[in-house]
N, CA, C and O atoms as a GROMACS GRO file, in nm:
protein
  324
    1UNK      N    1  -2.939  -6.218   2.813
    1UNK     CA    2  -2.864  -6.292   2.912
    1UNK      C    3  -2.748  -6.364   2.844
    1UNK      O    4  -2.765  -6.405   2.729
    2UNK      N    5  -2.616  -6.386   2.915
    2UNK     CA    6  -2.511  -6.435   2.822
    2UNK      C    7  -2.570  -6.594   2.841
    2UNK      O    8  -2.656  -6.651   2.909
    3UNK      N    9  -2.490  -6.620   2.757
    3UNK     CA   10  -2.485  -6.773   2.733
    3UNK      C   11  -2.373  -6.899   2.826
    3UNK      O   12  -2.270  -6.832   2.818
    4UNK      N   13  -2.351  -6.962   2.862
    4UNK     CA   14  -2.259  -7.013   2.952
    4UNK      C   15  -2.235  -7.158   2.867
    4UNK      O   16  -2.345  -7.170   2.813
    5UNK      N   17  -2.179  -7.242   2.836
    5UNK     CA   18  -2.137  -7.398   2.819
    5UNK      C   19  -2.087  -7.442   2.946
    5UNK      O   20  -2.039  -7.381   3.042
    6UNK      N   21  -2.110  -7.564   2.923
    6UNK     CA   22  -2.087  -7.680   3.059
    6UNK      C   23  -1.985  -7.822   2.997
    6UNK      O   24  -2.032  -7.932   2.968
    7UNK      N   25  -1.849  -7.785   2.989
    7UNK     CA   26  -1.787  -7.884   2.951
    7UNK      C   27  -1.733  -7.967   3.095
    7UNK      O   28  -1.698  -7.923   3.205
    8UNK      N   29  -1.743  -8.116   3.037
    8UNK     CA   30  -1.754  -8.220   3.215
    8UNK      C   31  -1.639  -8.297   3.124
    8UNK      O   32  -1.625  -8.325   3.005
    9UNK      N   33  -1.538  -8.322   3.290
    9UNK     CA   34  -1.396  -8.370   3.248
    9UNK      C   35  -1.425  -8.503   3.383
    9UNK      O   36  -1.380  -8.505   3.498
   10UNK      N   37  -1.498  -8.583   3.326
   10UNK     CA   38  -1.473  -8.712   3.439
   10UNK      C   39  -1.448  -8.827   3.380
   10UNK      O   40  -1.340  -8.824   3.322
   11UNK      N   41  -1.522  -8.962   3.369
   11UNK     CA   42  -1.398  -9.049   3.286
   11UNK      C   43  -1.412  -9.002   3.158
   11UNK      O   44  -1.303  -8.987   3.104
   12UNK      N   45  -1.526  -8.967   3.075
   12UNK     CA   46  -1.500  -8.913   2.964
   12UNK      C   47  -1.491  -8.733   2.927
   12UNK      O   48  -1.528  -8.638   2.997
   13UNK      N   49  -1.435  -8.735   2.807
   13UNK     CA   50  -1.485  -8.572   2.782
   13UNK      C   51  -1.622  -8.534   2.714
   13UNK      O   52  -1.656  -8.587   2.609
   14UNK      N   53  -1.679  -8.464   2.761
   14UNK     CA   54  -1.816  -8.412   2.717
   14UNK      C   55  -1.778  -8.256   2.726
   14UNK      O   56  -1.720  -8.182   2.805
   15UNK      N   57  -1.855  -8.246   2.576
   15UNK     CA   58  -1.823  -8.080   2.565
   15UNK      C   59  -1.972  -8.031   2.523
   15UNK      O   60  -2.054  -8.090   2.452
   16UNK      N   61  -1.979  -7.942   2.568
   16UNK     CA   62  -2.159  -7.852   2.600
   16UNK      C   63  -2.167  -7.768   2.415
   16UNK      O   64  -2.106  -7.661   2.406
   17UNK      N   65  -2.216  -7.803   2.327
   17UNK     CA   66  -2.207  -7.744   2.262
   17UNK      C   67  -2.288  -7.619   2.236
   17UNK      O   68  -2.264  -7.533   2.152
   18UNK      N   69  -2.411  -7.624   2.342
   18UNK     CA   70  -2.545  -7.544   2.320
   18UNK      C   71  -2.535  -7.433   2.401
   18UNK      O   72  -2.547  -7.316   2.367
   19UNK      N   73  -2.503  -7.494   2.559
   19UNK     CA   74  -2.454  -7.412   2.661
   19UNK      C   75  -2.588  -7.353   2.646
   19UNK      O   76  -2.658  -7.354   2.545
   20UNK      N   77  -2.623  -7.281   2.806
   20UNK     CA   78  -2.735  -7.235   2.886
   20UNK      C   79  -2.708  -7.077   2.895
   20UNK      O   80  -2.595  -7.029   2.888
   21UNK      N   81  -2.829  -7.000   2.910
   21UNK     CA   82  -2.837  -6.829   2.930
   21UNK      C   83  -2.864  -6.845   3.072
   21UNK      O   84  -2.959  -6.918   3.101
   22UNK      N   85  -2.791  -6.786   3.176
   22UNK     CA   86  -2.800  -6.724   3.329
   22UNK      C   87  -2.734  -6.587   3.317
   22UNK      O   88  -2.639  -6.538   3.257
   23UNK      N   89  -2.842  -6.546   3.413
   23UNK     CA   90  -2.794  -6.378   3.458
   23UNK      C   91  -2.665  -6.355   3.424
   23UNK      O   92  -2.624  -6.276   3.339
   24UNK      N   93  -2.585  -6.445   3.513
   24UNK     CA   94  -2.433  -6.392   3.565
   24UNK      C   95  -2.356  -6.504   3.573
   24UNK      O   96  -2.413  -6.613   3.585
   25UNK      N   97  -2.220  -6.496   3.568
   25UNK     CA   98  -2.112  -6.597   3.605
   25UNK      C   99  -2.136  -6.681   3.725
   25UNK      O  100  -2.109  -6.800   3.742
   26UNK      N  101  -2.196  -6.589   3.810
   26UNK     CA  102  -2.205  -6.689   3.946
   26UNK      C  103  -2.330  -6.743   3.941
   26UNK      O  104  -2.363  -6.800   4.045
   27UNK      N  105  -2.418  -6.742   3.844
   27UNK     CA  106  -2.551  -6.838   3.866
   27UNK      C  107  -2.517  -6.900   3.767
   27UNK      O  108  -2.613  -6.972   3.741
   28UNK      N  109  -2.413  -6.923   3.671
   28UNK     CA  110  -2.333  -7.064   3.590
   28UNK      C  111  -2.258  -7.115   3.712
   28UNK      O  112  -2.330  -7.209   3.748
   29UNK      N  113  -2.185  -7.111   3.773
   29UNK     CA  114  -2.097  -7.168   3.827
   29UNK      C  115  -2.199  -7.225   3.913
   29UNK      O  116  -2.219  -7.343   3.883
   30UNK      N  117  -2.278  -7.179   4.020
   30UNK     CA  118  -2.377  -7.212   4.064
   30UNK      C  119  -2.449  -7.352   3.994
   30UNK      O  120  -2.484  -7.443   4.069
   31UNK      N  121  -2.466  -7.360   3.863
   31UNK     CA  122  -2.512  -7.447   3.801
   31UNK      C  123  -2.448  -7.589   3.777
   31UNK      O  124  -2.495  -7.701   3.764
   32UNK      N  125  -2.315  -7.535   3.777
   32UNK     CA  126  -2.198  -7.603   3.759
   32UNK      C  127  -2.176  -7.674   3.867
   32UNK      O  128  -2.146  -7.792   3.844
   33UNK      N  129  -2.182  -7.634   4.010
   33UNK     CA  130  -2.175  -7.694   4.135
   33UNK      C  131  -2.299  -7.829   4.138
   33UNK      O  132  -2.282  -7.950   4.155
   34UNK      N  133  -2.386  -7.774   4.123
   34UNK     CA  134  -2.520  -7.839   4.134
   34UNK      C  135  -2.545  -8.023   4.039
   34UNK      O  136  -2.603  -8.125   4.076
   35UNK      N  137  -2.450  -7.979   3.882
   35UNK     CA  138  -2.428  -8.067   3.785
   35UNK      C  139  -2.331  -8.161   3.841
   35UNK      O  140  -2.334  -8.279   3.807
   36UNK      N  141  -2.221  -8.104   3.947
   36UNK     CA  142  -2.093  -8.167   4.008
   36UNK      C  143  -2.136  -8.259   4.087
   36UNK      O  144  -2.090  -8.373   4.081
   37UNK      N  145  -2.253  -8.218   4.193
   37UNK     CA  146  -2.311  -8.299   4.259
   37UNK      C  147  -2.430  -8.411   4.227
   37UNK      O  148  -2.473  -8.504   4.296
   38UNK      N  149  -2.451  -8.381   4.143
   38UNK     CA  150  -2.544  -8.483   4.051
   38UNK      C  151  -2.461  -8.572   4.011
   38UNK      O  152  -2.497  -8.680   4.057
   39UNK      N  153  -2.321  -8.588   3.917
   39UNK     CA  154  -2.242  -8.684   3.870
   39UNK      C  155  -2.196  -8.724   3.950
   39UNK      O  156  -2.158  -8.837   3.920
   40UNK      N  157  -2.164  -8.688   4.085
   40UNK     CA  158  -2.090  -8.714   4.190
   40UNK      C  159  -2.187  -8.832   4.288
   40UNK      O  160  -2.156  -8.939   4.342
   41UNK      N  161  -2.346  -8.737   4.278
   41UNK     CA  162  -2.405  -8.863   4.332
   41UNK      C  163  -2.438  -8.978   4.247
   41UNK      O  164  -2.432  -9.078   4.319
   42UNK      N  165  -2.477  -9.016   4.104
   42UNK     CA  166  -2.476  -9.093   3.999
   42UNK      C  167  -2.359  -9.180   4.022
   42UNK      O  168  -2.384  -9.301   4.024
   43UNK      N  169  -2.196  -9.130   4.045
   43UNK     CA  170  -2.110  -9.254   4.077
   43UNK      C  171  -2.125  -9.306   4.213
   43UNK      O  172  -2.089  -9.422   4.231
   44UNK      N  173  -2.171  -9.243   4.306
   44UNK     CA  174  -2.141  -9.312   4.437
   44UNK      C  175  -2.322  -9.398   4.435
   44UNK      O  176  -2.332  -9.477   4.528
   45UNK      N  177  -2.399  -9.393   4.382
   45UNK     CA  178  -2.478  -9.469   4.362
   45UNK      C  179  -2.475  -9.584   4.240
   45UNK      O  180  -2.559  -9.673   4.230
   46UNK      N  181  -2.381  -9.566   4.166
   46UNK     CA  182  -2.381  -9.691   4.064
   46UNK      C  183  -2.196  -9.733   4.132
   46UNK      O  184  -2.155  -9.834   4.075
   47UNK      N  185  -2.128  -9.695   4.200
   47UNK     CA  186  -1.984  -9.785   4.201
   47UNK      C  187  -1.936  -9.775   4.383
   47UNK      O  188  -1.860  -9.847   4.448
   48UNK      N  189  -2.018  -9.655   4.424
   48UNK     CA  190  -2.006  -9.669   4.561
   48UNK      C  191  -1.876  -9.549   4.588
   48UNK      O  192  -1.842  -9.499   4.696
   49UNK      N  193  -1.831  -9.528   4.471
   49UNK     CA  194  -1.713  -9.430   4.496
   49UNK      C  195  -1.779  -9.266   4.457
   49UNK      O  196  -1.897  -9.244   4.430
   50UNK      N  197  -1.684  -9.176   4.462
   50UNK     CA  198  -1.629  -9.094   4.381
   50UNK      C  199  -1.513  -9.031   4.368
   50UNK      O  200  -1.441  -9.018   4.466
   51UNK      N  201  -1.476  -8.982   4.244
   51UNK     CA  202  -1.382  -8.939   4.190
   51UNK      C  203  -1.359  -8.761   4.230
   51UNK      O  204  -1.395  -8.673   4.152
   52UNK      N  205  -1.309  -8.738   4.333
   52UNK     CA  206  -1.279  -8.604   4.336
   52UNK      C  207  -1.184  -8.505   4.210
   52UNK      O  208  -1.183  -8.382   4.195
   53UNK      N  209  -1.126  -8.586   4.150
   53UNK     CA  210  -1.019  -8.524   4.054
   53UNK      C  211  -1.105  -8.447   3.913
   53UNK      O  212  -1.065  -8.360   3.836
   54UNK      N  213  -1.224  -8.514   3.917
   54UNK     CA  214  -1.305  -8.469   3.784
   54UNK      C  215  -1.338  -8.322   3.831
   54UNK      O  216  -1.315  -8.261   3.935
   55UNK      N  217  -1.420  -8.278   3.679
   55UNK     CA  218  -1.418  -8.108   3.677
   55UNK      C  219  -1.527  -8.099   3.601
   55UNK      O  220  -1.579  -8.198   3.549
   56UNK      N  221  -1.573  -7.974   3.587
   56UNK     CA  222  -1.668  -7.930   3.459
   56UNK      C  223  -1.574  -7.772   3.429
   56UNK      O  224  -1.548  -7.696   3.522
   57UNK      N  225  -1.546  -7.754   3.334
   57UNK     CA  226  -1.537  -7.617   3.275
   57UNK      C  227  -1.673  -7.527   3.270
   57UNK      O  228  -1.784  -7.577   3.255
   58UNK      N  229  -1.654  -7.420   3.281
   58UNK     CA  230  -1.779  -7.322   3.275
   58UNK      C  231  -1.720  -7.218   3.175
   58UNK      O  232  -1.656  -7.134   3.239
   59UNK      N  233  -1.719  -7.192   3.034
   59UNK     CA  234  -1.711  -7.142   2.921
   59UNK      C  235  -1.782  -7.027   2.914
   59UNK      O  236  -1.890  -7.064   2.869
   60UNK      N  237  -1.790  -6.862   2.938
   60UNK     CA  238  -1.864  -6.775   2.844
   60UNK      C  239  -1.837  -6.749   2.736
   60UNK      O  240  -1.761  -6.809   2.660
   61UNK      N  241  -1.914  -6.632   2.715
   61UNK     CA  242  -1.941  -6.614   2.586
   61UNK      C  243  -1.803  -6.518   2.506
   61UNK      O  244  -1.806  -6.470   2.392
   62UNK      N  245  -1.702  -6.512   2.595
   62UNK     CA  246  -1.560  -6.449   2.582
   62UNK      C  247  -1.460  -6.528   2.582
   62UNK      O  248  -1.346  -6.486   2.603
   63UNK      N  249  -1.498  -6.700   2.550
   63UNK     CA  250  -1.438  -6.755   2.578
   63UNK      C  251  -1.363  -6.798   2.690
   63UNK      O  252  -1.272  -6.876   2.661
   64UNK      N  253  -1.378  -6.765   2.825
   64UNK     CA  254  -1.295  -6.701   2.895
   64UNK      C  255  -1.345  -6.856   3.003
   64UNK      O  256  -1.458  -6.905   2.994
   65UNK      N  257  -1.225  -6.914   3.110
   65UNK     CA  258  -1.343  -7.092   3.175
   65UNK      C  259  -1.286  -7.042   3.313
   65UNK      O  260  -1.186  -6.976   3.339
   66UNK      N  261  -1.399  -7.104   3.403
   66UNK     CA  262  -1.398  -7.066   3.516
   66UNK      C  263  -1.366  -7.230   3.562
   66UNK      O  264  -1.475  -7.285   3.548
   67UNK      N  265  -1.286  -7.314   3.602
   67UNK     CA  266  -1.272  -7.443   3.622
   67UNK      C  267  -1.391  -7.458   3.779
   67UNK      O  268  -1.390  -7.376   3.870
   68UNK      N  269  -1.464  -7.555   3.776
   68UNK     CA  270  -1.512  -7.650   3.889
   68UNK      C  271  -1.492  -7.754   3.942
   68UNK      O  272  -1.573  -7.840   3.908
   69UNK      N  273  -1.422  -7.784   4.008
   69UNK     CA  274  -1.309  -7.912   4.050
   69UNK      C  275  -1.453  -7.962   4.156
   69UNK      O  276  -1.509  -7.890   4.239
   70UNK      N  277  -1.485  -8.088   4.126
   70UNK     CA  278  -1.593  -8.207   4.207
   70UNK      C  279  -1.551  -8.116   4.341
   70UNK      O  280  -1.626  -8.026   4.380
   71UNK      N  281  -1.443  -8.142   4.398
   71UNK     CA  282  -1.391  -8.160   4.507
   71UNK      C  283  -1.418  -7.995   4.563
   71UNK      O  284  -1.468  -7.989   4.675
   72UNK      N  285  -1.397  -7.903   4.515
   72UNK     CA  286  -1.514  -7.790   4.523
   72UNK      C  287  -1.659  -7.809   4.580
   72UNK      O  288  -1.684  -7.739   4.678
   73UNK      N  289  -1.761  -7.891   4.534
   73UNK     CA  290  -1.875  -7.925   4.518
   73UNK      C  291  -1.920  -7.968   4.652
   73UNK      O  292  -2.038  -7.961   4.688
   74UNK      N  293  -1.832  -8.009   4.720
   74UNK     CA  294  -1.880  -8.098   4.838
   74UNK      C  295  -1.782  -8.073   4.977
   74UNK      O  296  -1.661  -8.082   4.958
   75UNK      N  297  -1.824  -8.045   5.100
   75UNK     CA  298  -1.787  -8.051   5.190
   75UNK      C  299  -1.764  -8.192   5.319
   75UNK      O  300  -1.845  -8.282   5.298
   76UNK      N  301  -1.699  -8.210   5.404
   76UNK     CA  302  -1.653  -8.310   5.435
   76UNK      C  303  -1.650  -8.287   5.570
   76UNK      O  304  -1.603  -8.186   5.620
   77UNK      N  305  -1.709  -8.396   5.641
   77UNK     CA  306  -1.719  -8.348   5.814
   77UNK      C  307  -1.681  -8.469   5.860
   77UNK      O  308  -1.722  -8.564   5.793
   78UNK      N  309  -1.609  -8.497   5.965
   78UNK     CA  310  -1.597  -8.605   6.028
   78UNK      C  311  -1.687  -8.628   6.184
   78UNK      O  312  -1.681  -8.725   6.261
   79UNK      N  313  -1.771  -8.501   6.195
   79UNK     CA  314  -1.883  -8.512   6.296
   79UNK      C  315  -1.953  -8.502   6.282
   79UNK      O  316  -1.963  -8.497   6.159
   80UNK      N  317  -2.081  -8.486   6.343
   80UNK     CA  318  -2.238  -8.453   6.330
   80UNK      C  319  -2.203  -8.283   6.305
   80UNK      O  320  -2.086  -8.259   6.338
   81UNK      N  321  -2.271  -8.172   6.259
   81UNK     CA  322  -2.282  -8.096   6.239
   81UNK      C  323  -2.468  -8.031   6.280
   81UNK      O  324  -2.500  -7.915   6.253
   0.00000   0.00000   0.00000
C-alpha cells in the first residue's frame, strides 16, 4: 500500500514525517478531510471560531500534494436540512 504524509498549514506548520499506508489517493484525502474536521472542531471548541483559510497537504509517495483547504471539509446551510 503506498504511503501518504499529512502536512497541516493552520497557525503553525506541521510536517508529517512518517505519513500513513491507504489503498488509494482518495482514502488519504478522505483522511485528510476527516483530520480537517477534527482541527476545525478543536478551534471552535477552545476559541469559538474557525479558520477556513488553513489546509493540510496530502504528499505521496511521488512526491506529488493534493491540497485540502478546511473550507473543503465542511458544508454550510442556512436552513434545516
Amino acid at each position: 500500500m503506498p504511503r501518504y504524509r499529512f502536512h497541516i498549514y493552520n497557525s503553525v506548520q506541521t510536517v508529517d514525517y512518517e505519513g500513513k499506508h491507504f489503498v488509494n489517493a482518495n482514502a488519504a484525502r478522505e483522511h485528510a478531510i476527516k483530520g480537517a474536521r477534527d482541527l476545525m472542531s478543536a478551534d471552535l471548541m477552545r476559541t469559538g471560531g474557525v479558520n477556513l483559510s488553513h489546509w493540510i497537504e496530502v504528499e505521496d509517495e511521488n512526491d506529488e500534494i493534493t491540497v485540502v483547504a478546511f473550507s473543503d471539509a465542511v458544508t454550510f446551510r442556512s436552513t434545516a436540512d
